[in-house]
TIKOL-546063 format. One line per field, with one value per residue (C-alpha): residue number from 1; x, y, z. Coordinates in Angstrom, 3 decimals, m for minus. Example, Ala and Ser with C-alpha at 12.3 -4.5 7.8 and 13.67 -1.06 7.14 Angstrom:
BEGIN
num	1 / 2
px	12.300 / 13.670
py	m4.500 / m1.060
pz	7.800 / 7.140
***
This chain:
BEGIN
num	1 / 2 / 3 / 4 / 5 / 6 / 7 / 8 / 9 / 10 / 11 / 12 / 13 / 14 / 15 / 16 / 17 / 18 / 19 / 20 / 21 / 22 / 23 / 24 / 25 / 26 / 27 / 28 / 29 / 30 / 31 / 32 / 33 / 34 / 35 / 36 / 37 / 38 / 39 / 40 / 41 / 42 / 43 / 44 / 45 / 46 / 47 / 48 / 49 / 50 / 51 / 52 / 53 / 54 / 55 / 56 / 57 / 58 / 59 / 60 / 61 / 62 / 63 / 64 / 65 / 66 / 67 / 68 / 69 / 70 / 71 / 72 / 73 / 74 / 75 / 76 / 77 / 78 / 79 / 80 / 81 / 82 / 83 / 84 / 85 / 86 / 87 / 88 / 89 / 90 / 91 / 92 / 93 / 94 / 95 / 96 / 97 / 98 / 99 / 100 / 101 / 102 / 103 / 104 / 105 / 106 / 107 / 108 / 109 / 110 / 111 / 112 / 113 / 114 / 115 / 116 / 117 / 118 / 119 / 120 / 121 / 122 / 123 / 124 / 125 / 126 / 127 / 128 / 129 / 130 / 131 / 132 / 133 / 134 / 135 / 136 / 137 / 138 / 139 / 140 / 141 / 142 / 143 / 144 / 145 / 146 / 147 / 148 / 149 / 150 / 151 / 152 / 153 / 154 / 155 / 156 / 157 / 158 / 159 / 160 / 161 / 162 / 163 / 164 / 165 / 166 / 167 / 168 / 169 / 170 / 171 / 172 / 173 / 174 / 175 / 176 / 177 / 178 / 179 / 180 / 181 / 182 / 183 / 184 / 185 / 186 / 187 / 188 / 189 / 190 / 191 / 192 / 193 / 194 / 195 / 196 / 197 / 198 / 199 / 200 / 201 / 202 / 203 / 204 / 205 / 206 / 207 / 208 / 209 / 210 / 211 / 212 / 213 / 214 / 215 / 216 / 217 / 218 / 219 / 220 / 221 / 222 / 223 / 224 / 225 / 226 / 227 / 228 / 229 / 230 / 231 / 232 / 233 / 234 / 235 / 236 / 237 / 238 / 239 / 240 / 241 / 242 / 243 / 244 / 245 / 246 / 247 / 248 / 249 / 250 / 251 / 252 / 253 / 254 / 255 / 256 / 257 / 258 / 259 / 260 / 261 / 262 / 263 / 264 / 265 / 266 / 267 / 268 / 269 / 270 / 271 / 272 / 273 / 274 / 275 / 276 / 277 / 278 / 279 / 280 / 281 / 282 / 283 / 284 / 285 / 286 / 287 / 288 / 289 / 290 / 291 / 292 / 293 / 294 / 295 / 296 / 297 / 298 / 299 / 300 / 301 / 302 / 303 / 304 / 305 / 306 / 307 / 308 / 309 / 310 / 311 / 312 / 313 / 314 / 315 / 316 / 317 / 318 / 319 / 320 / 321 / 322 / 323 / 324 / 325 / 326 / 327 / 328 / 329 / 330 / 331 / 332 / 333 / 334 / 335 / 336 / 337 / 338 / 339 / 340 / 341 / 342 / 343 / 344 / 345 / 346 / 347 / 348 / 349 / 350 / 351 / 352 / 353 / 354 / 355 / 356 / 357 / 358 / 359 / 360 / 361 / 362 / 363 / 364 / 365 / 366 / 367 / 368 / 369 / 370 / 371 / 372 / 373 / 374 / 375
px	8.362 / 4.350 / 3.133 / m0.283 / m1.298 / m3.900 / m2.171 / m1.391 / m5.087 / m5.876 / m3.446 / m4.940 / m7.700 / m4.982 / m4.264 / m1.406 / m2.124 / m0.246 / 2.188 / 2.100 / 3.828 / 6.689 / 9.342 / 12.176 / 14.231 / 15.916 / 16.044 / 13.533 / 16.176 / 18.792 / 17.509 / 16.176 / 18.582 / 17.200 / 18.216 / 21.217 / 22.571 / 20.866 / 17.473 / 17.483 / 14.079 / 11.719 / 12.342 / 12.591 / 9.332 / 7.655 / 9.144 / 8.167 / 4.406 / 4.312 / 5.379 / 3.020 / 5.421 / 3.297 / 5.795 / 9.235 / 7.008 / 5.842 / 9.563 / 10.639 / 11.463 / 11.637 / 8.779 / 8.623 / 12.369 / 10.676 / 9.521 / 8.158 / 9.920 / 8.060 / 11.594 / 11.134 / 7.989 / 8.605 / 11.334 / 9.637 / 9.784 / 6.436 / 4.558 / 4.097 / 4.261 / 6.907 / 6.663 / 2.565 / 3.152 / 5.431 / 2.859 / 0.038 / 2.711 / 2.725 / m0.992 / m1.371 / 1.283 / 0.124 / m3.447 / m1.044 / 0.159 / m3.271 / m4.460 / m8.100 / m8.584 / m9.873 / m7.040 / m7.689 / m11.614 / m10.729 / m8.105 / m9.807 / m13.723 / m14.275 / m17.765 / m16.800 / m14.381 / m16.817 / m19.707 / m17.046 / m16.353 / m20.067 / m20.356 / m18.087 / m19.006 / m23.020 / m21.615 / m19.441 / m22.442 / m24.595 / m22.526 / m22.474 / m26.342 / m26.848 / m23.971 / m23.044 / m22.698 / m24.473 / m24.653 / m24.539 / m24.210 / m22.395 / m18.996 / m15.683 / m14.116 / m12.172 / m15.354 / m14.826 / m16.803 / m16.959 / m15.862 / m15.190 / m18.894 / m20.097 / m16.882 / m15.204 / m11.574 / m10.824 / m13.696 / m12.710 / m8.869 / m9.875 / m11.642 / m8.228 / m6.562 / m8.877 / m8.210 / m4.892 / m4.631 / m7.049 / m4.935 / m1.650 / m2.694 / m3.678 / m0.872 / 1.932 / 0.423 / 0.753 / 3.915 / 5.121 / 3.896 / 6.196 / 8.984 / 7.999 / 7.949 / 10.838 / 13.296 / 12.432 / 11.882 / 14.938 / 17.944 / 20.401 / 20.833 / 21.353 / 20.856 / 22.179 / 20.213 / 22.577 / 22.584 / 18.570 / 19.560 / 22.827 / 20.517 / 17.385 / 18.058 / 17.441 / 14.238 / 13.550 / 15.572 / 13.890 / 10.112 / 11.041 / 13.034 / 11.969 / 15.594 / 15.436 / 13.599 / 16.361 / 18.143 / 15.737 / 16.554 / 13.055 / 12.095 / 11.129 / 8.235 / 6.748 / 9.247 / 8.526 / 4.698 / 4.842 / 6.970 / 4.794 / 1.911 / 2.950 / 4.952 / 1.631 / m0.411 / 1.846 / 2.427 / m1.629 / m1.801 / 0.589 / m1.255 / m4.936 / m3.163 / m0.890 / m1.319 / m5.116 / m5.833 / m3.124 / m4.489 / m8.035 / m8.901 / m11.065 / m8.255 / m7.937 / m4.061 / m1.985 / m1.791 / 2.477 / 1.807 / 3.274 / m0.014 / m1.680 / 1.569 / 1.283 / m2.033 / m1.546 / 1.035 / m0.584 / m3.069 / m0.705 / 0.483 / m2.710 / m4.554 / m1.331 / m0.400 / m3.691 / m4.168 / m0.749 / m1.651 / m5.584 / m4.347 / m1.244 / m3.754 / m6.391 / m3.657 / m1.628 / 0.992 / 3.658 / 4.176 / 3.831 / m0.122 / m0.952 / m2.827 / m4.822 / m6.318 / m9.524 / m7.958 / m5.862 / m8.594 / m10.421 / m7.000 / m6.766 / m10.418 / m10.721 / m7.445 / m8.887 / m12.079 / m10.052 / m8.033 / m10.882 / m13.304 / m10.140 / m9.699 / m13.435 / m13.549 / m10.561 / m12.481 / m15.869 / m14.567 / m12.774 / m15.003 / m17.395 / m19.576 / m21.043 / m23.508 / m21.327 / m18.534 / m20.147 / m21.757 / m18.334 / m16.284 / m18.818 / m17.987 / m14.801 / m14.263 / m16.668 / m14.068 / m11.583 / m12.572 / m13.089 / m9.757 / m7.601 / m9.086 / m9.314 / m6.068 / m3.637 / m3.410 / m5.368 / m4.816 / m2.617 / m0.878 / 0.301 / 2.903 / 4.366 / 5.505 / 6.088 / 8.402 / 11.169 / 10.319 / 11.683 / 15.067 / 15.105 / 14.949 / 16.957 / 20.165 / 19.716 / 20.158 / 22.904 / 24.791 / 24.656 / 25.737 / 28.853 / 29.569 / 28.897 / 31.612 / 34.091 / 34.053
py	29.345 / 29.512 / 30.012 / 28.209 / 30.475 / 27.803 / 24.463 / 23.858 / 24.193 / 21.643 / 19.598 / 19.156 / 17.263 / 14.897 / 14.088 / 17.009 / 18.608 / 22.185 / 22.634 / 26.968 / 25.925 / 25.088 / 28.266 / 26.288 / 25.589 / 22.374 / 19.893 / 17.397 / 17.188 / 17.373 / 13.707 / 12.285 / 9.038 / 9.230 / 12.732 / 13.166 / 16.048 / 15.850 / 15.135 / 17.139 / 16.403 / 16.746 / 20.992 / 21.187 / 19.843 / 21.419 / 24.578 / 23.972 / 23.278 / 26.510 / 28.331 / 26.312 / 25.959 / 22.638 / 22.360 / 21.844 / 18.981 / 17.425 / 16.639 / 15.698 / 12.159 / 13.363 / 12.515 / 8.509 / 8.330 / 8.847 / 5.879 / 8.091 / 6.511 / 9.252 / 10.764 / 14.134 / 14.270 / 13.789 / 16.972 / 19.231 / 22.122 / 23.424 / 20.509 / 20.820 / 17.214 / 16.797 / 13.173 / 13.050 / 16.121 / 13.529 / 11.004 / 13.590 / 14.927 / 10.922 / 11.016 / 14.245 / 12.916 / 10.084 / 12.221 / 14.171 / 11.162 / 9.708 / 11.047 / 10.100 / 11.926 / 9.180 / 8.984 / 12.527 / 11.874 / 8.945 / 10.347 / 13.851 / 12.065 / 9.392 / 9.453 / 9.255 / 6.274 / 4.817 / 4.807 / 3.525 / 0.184 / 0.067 / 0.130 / m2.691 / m4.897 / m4.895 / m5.435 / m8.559 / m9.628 / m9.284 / m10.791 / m14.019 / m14.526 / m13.531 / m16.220 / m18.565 / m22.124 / m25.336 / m24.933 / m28.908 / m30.278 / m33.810 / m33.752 / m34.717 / m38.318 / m37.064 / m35.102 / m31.588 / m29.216 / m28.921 / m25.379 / m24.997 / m26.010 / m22.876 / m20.686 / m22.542 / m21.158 / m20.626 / m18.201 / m16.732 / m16.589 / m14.573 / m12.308 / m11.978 / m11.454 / m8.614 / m7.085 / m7.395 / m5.717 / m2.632 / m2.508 / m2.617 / 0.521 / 2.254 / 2.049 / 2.381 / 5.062 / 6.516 / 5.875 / 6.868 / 10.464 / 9.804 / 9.275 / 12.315 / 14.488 / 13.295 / 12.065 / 13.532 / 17.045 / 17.777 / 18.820 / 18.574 / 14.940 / 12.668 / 8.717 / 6.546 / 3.197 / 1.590 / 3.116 / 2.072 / m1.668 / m0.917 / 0.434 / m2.186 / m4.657 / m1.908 / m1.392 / m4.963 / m5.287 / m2.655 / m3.513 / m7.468 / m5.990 / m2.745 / m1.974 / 1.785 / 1.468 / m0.646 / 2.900 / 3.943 / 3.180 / 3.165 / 0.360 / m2.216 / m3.838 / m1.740 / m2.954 / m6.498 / m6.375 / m3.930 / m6.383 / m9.467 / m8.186 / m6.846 / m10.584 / m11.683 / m9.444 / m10.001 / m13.663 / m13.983 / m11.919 / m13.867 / m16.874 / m15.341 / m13.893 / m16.974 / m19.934 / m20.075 / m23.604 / m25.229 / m22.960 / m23.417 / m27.176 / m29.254 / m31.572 / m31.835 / m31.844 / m32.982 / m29.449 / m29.757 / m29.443 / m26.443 / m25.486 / m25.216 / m23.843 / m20.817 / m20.442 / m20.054 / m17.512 / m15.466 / m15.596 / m14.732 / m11.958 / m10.660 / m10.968 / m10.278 / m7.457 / m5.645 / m6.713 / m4.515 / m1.718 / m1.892 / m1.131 / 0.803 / 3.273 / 2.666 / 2.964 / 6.042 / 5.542 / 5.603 / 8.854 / 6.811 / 6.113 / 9.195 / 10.342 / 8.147 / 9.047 / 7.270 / 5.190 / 4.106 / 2.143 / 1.257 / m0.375 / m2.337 / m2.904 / m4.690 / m6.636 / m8.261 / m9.118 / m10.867 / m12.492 / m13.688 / m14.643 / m16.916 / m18.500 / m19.546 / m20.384 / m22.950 / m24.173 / m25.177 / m26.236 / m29.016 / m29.927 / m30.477 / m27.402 / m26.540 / m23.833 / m22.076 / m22.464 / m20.925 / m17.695 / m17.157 / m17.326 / m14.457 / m12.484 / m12.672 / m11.703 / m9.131 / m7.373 / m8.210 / m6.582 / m3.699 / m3.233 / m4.688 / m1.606 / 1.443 / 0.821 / m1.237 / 1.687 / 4.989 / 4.596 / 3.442 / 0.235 / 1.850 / 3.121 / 0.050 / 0.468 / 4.862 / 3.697 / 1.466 / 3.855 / 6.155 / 4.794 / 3.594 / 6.845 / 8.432 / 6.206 / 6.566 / 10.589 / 9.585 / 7.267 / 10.131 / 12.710 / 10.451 / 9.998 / 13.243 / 14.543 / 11.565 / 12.767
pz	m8.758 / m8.277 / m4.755 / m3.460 / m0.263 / 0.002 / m0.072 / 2.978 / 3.977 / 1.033 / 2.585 / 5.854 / 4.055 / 3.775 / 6.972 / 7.742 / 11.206 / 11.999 / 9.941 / 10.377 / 13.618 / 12.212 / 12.749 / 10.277 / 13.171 / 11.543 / 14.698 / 12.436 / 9.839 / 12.921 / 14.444 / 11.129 / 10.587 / 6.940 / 6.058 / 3.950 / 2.227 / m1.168 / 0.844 / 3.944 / 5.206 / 6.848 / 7.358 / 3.427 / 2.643 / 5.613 / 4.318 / 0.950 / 2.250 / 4.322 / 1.364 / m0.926 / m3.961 / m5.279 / m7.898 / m5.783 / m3.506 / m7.081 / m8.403 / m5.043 / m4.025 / m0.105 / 1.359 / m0.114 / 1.374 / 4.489 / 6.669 / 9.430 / 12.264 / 14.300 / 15.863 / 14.027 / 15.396 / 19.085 / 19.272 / 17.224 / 20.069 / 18.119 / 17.597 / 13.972 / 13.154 / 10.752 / 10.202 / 9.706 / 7.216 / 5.306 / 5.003 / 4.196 / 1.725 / 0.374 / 0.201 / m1.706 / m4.397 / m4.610 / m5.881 / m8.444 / m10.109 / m10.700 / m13.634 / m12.870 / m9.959 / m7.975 / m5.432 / m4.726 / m3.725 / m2.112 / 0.237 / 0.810 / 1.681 / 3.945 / 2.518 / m0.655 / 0.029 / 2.212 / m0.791 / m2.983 / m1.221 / m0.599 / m4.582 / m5.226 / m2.504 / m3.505 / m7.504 / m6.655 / m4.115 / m7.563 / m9.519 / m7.329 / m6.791 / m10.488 / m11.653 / m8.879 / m10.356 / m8.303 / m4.531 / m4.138 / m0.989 / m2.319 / m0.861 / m2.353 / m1.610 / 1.570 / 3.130 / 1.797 / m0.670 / m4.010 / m4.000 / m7.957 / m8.896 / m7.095 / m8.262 / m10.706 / m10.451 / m14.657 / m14.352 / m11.379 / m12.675 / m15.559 / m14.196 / m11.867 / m14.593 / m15.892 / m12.511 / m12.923 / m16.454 / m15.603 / m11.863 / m13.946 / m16.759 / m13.747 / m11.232 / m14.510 / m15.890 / m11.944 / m11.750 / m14.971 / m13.881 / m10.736 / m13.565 / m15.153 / m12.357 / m10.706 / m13.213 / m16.553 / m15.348 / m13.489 / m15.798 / m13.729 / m14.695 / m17.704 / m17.170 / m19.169 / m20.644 / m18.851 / m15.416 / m15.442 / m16.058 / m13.120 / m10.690 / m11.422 / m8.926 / m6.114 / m7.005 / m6.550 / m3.472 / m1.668 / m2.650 / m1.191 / 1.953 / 3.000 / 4.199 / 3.802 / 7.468 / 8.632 / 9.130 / 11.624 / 14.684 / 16.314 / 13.591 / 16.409 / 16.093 / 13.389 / 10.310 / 11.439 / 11.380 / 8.611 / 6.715 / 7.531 / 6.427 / 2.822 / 2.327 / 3.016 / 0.825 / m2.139 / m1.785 / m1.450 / m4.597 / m6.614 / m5.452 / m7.084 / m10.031 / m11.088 / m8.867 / m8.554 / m9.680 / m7.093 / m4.381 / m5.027 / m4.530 / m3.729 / m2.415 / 1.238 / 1.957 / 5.118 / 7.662 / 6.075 / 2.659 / 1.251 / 0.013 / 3.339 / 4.534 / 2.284 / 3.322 / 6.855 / 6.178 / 4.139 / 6.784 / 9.816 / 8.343 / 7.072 / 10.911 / 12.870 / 10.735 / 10.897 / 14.486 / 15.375 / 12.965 / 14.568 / 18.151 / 17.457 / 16.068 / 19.199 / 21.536 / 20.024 / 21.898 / 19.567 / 17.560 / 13.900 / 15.634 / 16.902 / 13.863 / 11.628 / 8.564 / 7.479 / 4.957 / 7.261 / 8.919 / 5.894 / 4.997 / 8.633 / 9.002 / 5.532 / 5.698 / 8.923 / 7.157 / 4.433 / 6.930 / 9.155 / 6.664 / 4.351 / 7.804 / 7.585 / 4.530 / 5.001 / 8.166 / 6.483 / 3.425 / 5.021 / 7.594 / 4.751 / 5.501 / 1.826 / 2.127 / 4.679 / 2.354 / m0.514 / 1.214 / 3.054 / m0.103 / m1.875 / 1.205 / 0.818 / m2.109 / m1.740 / 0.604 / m1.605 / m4.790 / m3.518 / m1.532 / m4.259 / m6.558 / m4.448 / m2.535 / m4.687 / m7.109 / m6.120 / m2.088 / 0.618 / m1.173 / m4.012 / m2.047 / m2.217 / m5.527 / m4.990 / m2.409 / m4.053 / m7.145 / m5.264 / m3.837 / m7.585 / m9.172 / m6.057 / m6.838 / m10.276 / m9.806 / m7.450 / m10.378 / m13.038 / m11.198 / m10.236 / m13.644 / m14.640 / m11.913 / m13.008 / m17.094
***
């Protein structure tokens, strides 16, 4: 097995802290509620990143079954930081599975990430004074703006949808490398066609749910939030991919209607999410806070722009506020863009499909080797 001497310096540049301090003693793995015999983590992958054998971390599934609870951290007699090498050890595979390279320059350079968003917000900014429809100021029937003469929402919808389909070959091709590393490489196991359809409805379960961090015990607040803002993020997404035309009206509806209903959740758990996240990290209290990389506050920082500026846009459109309407609905989606691209499948969202993947794949190995042991 190859040896990197130097990973676990590269690795620093993604977000790990000390982990030479580790001595192997084993009390992470001890307290970990996660940890189970076939995955005895965190002291196997912090071994495995002392040592620097890149190869054993790449097929591993460890460090997504991880939910960094923080508990492995706060008894570490050394202070090596087993639970913020997991997530570094999330962020650096997350680099080897994108083929481009981007997630890698990205996570390593805040400058670089930083010029990136930059890029994207000043193109959709173009895009809108170059090919913004009519900015009329002649209201609808019931007092609010015409907000599909300035954006009409078929245009805006397909180029959603062209988002969607670049996003898509992007984040599949990602995560069949995951696959590859993970599932096809080890030959230990044979799956069956038919343990893959078995097994399916895990996947699912766990991307809705998030019930793997049901097992930790110091979940608390942090699941809840956690979970309220990623039902938020993917309902709001469904809504722009699929649902555009209901969601993007003209039509003022009664505060009950289920399409202002959806609104304000998506909302909710966009601002109250990233509100939590935003001073967890400030505080750094607790030991899941303590260290923040700086995509983690790109990630909060932009959600709460999102958040804020949908909330305005909701305000002046119905209070029949045109001009305001238009320039905050540019903005918006000027954050938007951006975020939806770097982070949905080079950066910190992806793991929301590397994690389920991985209880996916992880059962899967599980299921064969039953079988295998039954015949």
């Amino acid at each position: 097995m190859r040896i990197n001497p130097e990973f676990a310096d590269n690795l620093k540049k993604f977000g790990a802290v000390d982990i030479n301090a580790c001595y192997n003693c084993g009390n992470c793995t001890a307290i970990c509620p996660l940890s189970e015999a076939d995955h005895s983590f965190p002291r196997k992958m912090l071994r495995a990143s002392v040592l620097g054998t890149e190869d054993k971390i790449k097929t591993s599934l460890d460090p997504w079954l991880c939910y960094y609870c923080g508990e492995c951290s706060e008894t570490c007699p050394r202070e090596a930081n087993p639970g913020e090498l997991m997530m570094s050890l999330r962020r650096w595979l997350t680099s080897k599975y994108d083929w481009t390279g981007l997630s890698g320059k990205l996570y390593k350079s805040f400058t670089a990430h930083l010029l990136t968003m930059v890029f994207l917000f000043c193109i959709i900014a173009a895009a809108f004074i170059i090919f913004h429809g009519p900015m009329t100021t002649e209201l609808t029937s019931e007092g609010g703006v015409k907000i599909n003469s300035f954006a009409d929402w078929k245009v805006i919808a397909l180029l959603d949808h062209f988002l969607l389909g670049l996003l898509s070959f992007f984040l599949l091709s990602n995560a069949f490398n995951m696959f590859r590393n993970t599932i096809l490489r080890d030959k230990s196991v044979k799956i069956s066609f038919r343990l893959y359809v078995k097994e399916l409805w895990k996947l699912i379960f766990h991307f809705a749910s998030q019930w793997q961090f049901s097992k930790c015990e110091k979940k608390g607040w942090y699941w809840l939030f956690h979970w309220f803002l990623m039902s938020g993020y993917v309902l709001m997404f469904i809504l722009i991919i699929f649902l555009l035309g209901w969601f993007q009206t003209e039509k003022i509806y009664a505060w009950w209607h289920p399409q202002r209903l959806v609104g304000y959740y998506i909302t909710a758990g966009l601002l109250l999410g990233s509100i939590y996240f935003m001073i967890g990290r400030g505080r750094k209290k607790d030991e899941a806070f303590k260290f923040s990389h700086h995509s983690d506050w790109i990630f909060i920082i932009l959600l709460s722009l999102m958040a804020i500026t949908g909330i305005l846009i909701h305000i002046f459109r119905i209070s029949g506020m045109p001009m305001s309407t238009y320039y905050m609905y540019a903005l918006h989606l000027a954050f938007e863009v951006p975020f939806v691209f770097t982070f949905v499948a080079f950066s910190k969202w992806s793991h929301l499909a590397y994690r389920p993947l991985a209880v996916y794949f992880d059962n899967l190995k599980k299921s064969a080797r039953k079988v295998k042991k039954n015949n």
